[in-house]
Backbone and ligand atoms as CSV (ligand in chain L), in Angstrom:
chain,resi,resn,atom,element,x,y,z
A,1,UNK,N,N,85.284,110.247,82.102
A,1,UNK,CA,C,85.888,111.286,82.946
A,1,UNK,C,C,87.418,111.201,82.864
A,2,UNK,N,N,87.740,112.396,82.705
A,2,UNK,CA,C,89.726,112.364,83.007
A,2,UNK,C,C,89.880,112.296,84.371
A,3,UNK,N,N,90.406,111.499,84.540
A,3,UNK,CA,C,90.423,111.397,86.197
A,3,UNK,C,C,91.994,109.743,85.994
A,4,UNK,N,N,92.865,110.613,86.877
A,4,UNK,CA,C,93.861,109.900,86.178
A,4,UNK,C,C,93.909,108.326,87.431
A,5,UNK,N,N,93.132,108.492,88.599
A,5,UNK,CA,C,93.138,107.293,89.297
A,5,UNK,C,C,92.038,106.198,88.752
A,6,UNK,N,N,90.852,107.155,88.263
A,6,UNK,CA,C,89.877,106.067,87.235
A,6,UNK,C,C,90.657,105.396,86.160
A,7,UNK,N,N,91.784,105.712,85.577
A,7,UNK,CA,C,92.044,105.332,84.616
A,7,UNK,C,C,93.299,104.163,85.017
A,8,UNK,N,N,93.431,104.585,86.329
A,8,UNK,CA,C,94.424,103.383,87.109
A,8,UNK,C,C,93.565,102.115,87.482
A,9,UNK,N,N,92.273,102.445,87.704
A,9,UNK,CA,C,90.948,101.302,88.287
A,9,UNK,C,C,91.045,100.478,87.194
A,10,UNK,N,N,90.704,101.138,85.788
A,10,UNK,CA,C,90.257,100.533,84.343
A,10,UNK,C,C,91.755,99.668,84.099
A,11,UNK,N,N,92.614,100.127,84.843
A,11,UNK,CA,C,93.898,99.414,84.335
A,11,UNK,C,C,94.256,99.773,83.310
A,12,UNK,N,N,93.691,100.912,82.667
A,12,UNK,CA,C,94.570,101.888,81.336
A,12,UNK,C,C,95.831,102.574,81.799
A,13,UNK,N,N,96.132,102.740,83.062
A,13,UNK,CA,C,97.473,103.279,83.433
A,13,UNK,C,C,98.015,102.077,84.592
A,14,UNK,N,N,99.135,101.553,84.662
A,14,UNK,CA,C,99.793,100.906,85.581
A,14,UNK,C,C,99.884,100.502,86.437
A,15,UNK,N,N,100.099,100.125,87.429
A,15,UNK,CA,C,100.111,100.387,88.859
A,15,UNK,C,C,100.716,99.447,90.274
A,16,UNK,N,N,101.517,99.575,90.319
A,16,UNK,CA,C,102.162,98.293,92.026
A,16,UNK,C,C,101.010,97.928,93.087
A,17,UNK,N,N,99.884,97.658,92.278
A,17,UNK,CA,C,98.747,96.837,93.311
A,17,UNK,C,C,99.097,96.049,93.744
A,18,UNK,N,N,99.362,96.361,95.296
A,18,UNK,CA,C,99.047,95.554,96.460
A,18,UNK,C,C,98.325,94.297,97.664
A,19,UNK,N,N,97.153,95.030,96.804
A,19,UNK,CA,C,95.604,94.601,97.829
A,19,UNK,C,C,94.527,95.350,96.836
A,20,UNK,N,N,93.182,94.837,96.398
A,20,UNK,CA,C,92.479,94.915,96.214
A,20,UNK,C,C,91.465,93.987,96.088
A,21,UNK,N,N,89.959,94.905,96.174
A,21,UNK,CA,C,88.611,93.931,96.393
A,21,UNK,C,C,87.929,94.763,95.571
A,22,UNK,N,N,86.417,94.360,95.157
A,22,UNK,CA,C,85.227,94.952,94.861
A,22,UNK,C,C,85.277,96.721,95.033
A,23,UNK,N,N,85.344,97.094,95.998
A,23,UNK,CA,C,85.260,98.366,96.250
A,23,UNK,C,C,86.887,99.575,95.913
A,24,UNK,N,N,87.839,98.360,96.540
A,24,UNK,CA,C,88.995,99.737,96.851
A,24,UNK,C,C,90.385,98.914,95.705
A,25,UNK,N,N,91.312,99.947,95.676
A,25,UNK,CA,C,92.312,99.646,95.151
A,25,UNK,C,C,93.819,100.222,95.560
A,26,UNK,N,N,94.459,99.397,96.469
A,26,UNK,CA,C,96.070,100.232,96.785
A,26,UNK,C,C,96.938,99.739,96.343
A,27,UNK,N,N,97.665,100.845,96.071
A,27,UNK,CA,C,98.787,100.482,95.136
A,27,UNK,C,C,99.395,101.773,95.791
A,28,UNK,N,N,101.364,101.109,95.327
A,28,UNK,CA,C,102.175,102.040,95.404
A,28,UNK,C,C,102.320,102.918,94.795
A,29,UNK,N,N,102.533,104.358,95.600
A,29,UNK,CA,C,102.702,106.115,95.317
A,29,UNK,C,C,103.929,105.830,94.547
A,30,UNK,N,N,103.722,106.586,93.348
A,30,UNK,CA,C,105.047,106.853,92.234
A,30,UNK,C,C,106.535,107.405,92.943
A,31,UNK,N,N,105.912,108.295,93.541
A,31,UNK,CA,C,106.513,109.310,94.241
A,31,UNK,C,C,106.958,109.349,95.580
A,32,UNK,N,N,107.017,107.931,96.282
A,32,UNK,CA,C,106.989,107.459,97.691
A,32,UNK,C,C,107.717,108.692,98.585
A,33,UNK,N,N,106.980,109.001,99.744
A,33,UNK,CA,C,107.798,109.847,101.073
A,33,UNK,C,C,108.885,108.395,101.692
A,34,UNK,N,N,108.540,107.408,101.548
A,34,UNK,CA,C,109.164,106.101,102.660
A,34,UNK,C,C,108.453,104.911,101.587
A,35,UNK,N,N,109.498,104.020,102.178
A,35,UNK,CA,C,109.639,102.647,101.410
A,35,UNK,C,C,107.892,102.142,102.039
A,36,UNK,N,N,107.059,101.396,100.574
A,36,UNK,CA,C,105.487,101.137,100.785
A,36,UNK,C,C,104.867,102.125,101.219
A,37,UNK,N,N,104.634,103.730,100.633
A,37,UNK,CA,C,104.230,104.239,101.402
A,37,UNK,C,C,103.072,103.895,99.730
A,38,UNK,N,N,102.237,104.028,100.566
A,38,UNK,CA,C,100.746,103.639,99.508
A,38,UNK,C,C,99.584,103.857,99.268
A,39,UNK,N,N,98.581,104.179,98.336
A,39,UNK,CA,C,97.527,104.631,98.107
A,39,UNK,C,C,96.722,103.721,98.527
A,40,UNK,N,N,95.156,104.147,98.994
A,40,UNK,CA,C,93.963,103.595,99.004
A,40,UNK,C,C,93.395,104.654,98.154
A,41,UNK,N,N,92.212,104.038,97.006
A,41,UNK,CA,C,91.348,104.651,96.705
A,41,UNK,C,C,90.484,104.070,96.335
A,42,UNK,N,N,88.944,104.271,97.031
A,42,UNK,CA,C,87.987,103.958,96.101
A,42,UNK,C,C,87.546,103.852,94.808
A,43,UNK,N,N,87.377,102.703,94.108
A,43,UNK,CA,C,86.700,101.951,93.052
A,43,UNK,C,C,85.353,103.025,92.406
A,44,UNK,N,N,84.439,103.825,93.028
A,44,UNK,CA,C,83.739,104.411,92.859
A,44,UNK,C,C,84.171,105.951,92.289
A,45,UNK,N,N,84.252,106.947,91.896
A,45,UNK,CA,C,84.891,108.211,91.982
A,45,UNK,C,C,84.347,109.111,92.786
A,46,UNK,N,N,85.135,109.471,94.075
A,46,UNK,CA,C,84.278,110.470,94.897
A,46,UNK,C,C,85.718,111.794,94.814
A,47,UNK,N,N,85.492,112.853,95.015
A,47,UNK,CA,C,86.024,113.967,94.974
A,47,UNK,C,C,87.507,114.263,96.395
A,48,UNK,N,N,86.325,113.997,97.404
A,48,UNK,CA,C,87.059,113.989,98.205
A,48,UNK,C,C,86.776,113.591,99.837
A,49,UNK,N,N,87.423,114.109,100.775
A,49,UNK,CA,C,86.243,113.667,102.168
A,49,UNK,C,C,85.006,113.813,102.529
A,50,UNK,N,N,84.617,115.115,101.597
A,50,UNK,CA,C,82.963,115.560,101.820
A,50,UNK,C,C,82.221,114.974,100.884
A,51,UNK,N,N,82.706,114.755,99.752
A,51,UNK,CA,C,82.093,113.804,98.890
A,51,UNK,C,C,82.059,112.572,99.475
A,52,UNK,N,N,83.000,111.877,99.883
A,52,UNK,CA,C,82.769,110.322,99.841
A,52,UNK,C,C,81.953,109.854,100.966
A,53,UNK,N,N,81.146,108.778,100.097
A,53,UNK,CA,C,79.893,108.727,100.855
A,53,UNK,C,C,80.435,107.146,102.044
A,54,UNK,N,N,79.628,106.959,102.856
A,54,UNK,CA,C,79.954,106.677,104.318
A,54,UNK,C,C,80.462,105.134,103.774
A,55,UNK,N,N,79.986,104.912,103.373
A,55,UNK,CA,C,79.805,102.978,102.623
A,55,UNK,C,C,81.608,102.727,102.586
A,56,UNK,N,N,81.749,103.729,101.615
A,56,UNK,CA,C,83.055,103.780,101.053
A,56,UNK,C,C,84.482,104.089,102.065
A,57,UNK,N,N,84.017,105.027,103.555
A,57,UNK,CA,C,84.736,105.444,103.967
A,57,UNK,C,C,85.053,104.207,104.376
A,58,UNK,N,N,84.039,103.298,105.168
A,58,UNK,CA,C,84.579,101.680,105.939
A,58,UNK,C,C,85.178,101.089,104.892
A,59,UNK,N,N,85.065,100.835,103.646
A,59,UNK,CA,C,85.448,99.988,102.926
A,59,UNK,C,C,87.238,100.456,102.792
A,60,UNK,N,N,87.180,101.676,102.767
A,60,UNK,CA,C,88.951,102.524,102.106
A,60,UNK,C,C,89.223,101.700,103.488
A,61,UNK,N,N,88.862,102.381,105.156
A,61,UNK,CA,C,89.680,102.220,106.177
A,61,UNK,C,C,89.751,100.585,106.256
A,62,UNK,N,N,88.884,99.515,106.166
A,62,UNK,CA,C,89.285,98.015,106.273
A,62,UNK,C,C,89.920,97.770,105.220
A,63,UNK,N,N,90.715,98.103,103.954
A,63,UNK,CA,C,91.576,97.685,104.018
A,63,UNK,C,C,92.736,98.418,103.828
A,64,UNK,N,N,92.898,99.509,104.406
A,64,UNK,CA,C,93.867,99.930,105.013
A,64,UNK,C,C,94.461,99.630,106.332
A,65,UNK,N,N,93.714,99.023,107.132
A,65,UNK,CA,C,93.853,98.314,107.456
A,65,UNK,C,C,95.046,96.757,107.476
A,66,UNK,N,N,94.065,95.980,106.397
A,66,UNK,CA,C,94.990,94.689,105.820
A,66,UNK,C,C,96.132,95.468,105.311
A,67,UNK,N,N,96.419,96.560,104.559
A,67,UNK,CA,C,97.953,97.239,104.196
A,67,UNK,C,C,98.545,97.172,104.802
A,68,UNK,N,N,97.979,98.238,106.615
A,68,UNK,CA,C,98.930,97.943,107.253
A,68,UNK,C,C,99.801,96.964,107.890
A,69,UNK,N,N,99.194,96.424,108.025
A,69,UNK,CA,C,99.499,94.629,108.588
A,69,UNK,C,C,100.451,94.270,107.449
A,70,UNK,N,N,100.127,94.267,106.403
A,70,UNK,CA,C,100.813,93.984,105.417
A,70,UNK,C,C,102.266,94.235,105.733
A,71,UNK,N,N,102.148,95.746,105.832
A,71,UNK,CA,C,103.390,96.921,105.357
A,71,UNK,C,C,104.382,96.249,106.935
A,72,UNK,N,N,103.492,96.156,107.968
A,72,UNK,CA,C,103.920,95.308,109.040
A,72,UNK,C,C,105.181,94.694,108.931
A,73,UNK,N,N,104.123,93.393,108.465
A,73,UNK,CA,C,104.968,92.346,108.227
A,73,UNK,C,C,106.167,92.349,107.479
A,74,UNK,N,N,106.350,92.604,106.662
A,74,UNK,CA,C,106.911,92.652,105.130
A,74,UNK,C,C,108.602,93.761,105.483
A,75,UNK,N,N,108.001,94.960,105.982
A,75,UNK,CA,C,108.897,96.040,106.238
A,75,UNK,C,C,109.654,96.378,107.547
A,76,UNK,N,N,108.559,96.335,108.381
A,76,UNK,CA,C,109.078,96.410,109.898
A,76,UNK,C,C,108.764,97.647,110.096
A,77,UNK,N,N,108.000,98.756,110.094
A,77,UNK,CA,C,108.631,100.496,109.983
A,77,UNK,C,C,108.074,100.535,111.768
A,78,UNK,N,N,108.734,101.459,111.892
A,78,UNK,CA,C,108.340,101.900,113.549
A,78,UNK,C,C,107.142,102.640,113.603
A,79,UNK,N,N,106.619,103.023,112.615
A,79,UNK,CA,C,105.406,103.790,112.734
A,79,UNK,C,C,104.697,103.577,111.546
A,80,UNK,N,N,103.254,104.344,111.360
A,80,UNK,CA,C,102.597,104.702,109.929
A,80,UNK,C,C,101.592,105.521,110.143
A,81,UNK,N,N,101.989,106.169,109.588
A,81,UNK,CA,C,101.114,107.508,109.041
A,81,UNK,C,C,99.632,107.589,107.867
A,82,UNK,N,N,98.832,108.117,108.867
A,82,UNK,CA,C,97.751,107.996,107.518
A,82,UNK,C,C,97.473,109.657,106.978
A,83,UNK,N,N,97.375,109.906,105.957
A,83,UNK,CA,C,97.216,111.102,105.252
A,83,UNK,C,C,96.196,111.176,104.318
A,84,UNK,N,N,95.190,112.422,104.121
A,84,UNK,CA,C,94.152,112.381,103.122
A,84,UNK,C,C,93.733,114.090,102.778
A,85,UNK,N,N,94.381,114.288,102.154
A,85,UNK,CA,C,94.798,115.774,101.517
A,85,UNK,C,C,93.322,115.916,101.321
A,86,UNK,N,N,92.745,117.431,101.079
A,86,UNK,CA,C,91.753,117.920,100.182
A,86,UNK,C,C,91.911,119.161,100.001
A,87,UNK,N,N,91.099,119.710,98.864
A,87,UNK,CA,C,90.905,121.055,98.569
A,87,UNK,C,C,92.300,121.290,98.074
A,88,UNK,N,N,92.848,122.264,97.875
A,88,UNK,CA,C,93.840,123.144,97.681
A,88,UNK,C,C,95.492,121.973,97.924
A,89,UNK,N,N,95.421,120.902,98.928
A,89,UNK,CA,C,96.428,120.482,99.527
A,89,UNK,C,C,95.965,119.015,98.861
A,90,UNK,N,N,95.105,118.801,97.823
A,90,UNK,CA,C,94.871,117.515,97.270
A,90,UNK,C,C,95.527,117.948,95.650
A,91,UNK,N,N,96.594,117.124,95.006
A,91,UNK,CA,C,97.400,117.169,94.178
A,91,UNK,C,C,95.803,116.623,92.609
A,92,UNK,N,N,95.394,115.040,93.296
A,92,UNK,CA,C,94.726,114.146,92.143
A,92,UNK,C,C,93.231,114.330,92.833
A,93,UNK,N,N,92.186,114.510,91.969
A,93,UNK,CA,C,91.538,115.217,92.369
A,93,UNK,C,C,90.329,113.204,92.432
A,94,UNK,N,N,91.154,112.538,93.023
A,94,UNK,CA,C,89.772,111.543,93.338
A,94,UNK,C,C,90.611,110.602,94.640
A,95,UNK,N,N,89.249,110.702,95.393
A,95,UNK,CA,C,89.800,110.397,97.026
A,95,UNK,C,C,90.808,109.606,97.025
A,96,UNK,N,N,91.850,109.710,98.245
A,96,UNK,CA,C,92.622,108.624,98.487
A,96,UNK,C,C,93.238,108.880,99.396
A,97,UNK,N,N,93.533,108.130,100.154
A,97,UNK,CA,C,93.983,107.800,101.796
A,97,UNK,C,C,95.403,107.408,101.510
A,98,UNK,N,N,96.516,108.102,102.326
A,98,UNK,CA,C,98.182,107.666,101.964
A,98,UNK,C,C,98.680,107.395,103.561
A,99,UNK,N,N,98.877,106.324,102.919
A,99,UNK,CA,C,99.927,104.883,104.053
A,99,UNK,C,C,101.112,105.566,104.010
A,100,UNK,N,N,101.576,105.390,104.893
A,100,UNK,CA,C,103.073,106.495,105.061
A,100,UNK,C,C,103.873,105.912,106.072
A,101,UNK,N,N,104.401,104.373,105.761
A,101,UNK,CA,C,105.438,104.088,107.000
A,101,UNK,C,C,106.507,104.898,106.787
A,102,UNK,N,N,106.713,105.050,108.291
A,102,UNK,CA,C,108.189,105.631,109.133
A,102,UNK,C,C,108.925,104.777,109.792
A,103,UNK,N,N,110.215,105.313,109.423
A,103,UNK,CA,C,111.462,104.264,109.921
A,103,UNK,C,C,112.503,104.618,111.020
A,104,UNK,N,N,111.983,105.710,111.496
A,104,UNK,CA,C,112.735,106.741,112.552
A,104,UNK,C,C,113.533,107.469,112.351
A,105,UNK,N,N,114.532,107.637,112.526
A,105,UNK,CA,C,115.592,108.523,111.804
A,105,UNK,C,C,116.199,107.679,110.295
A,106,UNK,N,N,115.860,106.263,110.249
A,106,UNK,CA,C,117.247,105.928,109.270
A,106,UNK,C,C,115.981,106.354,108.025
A,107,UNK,N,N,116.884,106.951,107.125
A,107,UNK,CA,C,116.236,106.896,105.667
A,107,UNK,C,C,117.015,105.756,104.774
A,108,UNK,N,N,115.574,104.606,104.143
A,108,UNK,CA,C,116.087,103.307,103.719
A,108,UNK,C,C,115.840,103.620,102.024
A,109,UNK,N,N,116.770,103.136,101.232
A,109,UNK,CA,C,116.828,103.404,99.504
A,109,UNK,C,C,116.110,101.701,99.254
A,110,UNK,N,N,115.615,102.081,98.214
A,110,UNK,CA,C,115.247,100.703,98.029
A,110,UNK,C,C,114.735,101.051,96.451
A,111,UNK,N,N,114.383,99.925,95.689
A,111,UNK,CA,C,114.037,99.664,94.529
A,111,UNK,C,C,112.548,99.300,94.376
A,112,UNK,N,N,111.825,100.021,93.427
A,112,UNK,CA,C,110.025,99.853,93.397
A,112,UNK,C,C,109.849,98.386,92.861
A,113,UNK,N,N,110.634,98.260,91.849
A,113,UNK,CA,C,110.187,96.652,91.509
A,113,UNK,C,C,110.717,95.415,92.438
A,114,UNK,N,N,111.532,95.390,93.498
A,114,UNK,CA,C,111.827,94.672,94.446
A,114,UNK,C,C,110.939,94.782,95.330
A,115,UNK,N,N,110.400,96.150,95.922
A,115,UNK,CA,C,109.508,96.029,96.814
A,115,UNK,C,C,108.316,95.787,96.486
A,116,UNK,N,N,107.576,96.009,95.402
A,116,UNK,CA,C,106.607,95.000,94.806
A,116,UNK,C,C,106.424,93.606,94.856
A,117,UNK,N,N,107.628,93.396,94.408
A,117,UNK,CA,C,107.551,91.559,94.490
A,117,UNK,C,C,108.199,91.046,96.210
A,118,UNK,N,N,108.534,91.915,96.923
A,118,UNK,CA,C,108.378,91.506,98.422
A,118,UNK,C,C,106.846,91.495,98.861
A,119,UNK,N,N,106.274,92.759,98.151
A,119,UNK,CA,C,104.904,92.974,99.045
A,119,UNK,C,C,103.711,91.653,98.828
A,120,UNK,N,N,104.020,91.113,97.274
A,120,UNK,CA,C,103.321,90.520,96.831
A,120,UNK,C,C,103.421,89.248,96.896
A,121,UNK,N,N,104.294,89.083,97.214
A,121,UNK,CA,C,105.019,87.106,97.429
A,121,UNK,C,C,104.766,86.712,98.871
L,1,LIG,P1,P,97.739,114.237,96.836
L,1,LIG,O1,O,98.604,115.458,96.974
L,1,LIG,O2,O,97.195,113.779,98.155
L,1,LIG,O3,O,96.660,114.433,95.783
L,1,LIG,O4,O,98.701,113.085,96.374
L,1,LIG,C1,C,98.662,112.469,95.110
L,1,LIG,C2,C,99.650,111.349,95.131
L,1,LIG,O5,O,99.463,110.551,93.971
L,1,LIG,C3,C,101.126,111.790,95.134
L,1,LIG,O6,O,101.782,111.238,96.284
L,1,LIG,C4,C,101.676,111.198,93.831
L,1,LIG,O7,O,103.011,110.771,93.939
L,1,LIG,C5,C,100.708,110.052,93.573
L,1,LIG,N1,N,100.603,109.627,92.180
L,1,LIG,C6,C,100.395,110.423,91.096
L,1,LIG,N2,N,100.338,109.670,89.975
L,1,LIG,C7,C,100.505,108.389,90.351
L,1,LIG,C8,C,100.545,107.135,89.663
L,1,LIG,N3,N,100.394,107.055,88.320
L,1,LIG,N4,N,100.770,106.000,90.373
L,1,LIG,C9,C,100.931,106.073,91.706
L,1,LIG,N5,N,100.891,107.198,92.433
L,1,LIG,C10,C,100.691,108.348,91.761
């Protein structure tokens, strides 16, 4: 299948993995709204919220979960946002849940390969 997040699972395309297990895989958005803002997606290929079957939904939200805590620790943001586009308002067409810390008014610049090796150390 062309499916460009399967091909992020297989590890044929790149990726600032974070956290992963058996089921899920997050890694940092290319394209970040806010510093760690980050993907969950299931290991399995489901389409989207009506597709993905129930197993999978606990598995995406626990460890989105551990992200957040993560993103917690690591960042500090005053808030986080969870987001999960579909239909028409979904860009990649295989599920995924977006971590979206907020920092309040300040907008923070930062570097992807620094914040990688913060998230990961
Ligand atoms: P959506 O509109 O919910 O489908 O969002 C898709 C998200 O995937 C966007 O935030 C993109 O920046 C992100 N994205 C696309 N390609 C990659 C990639 N190779 N690695 C990480 N994030 C990506």
């Amino acid at each position: 299948m062309d499916c460009l997040f399967c091909k992020i699972i297989k590890g044929d395309i790149p990726s600032y993995t974070i956290y992963e297990d058996e089921y899920v895989k997050c890694f940092l958005d290319i394209n970040p709204v806010s510093k760690g803002h980050t993907l969950v997606i299931p290991k399995k290929h489901f389409l989207d919220v009506n597709d993905i079957e129930e197993e999978y939904v606990l598995k995406v939200l626990s460890a989105a979960k551990k992200v957040i805590k993560l993103l917690n620790e690591k960042l500090e943001p005053t808030g986080i946002k969870l987001v999960q586009n579909n239909g028409s308002a979904q860009e990649v067409k295989h599920y995924h849940l977006h971590i979206i810390p907020c920092y309040g008014e300040k907008k923070e610049s930062f570097n992807i390969e620094e914040l990688y090796k913060k998230l990961t150390n």
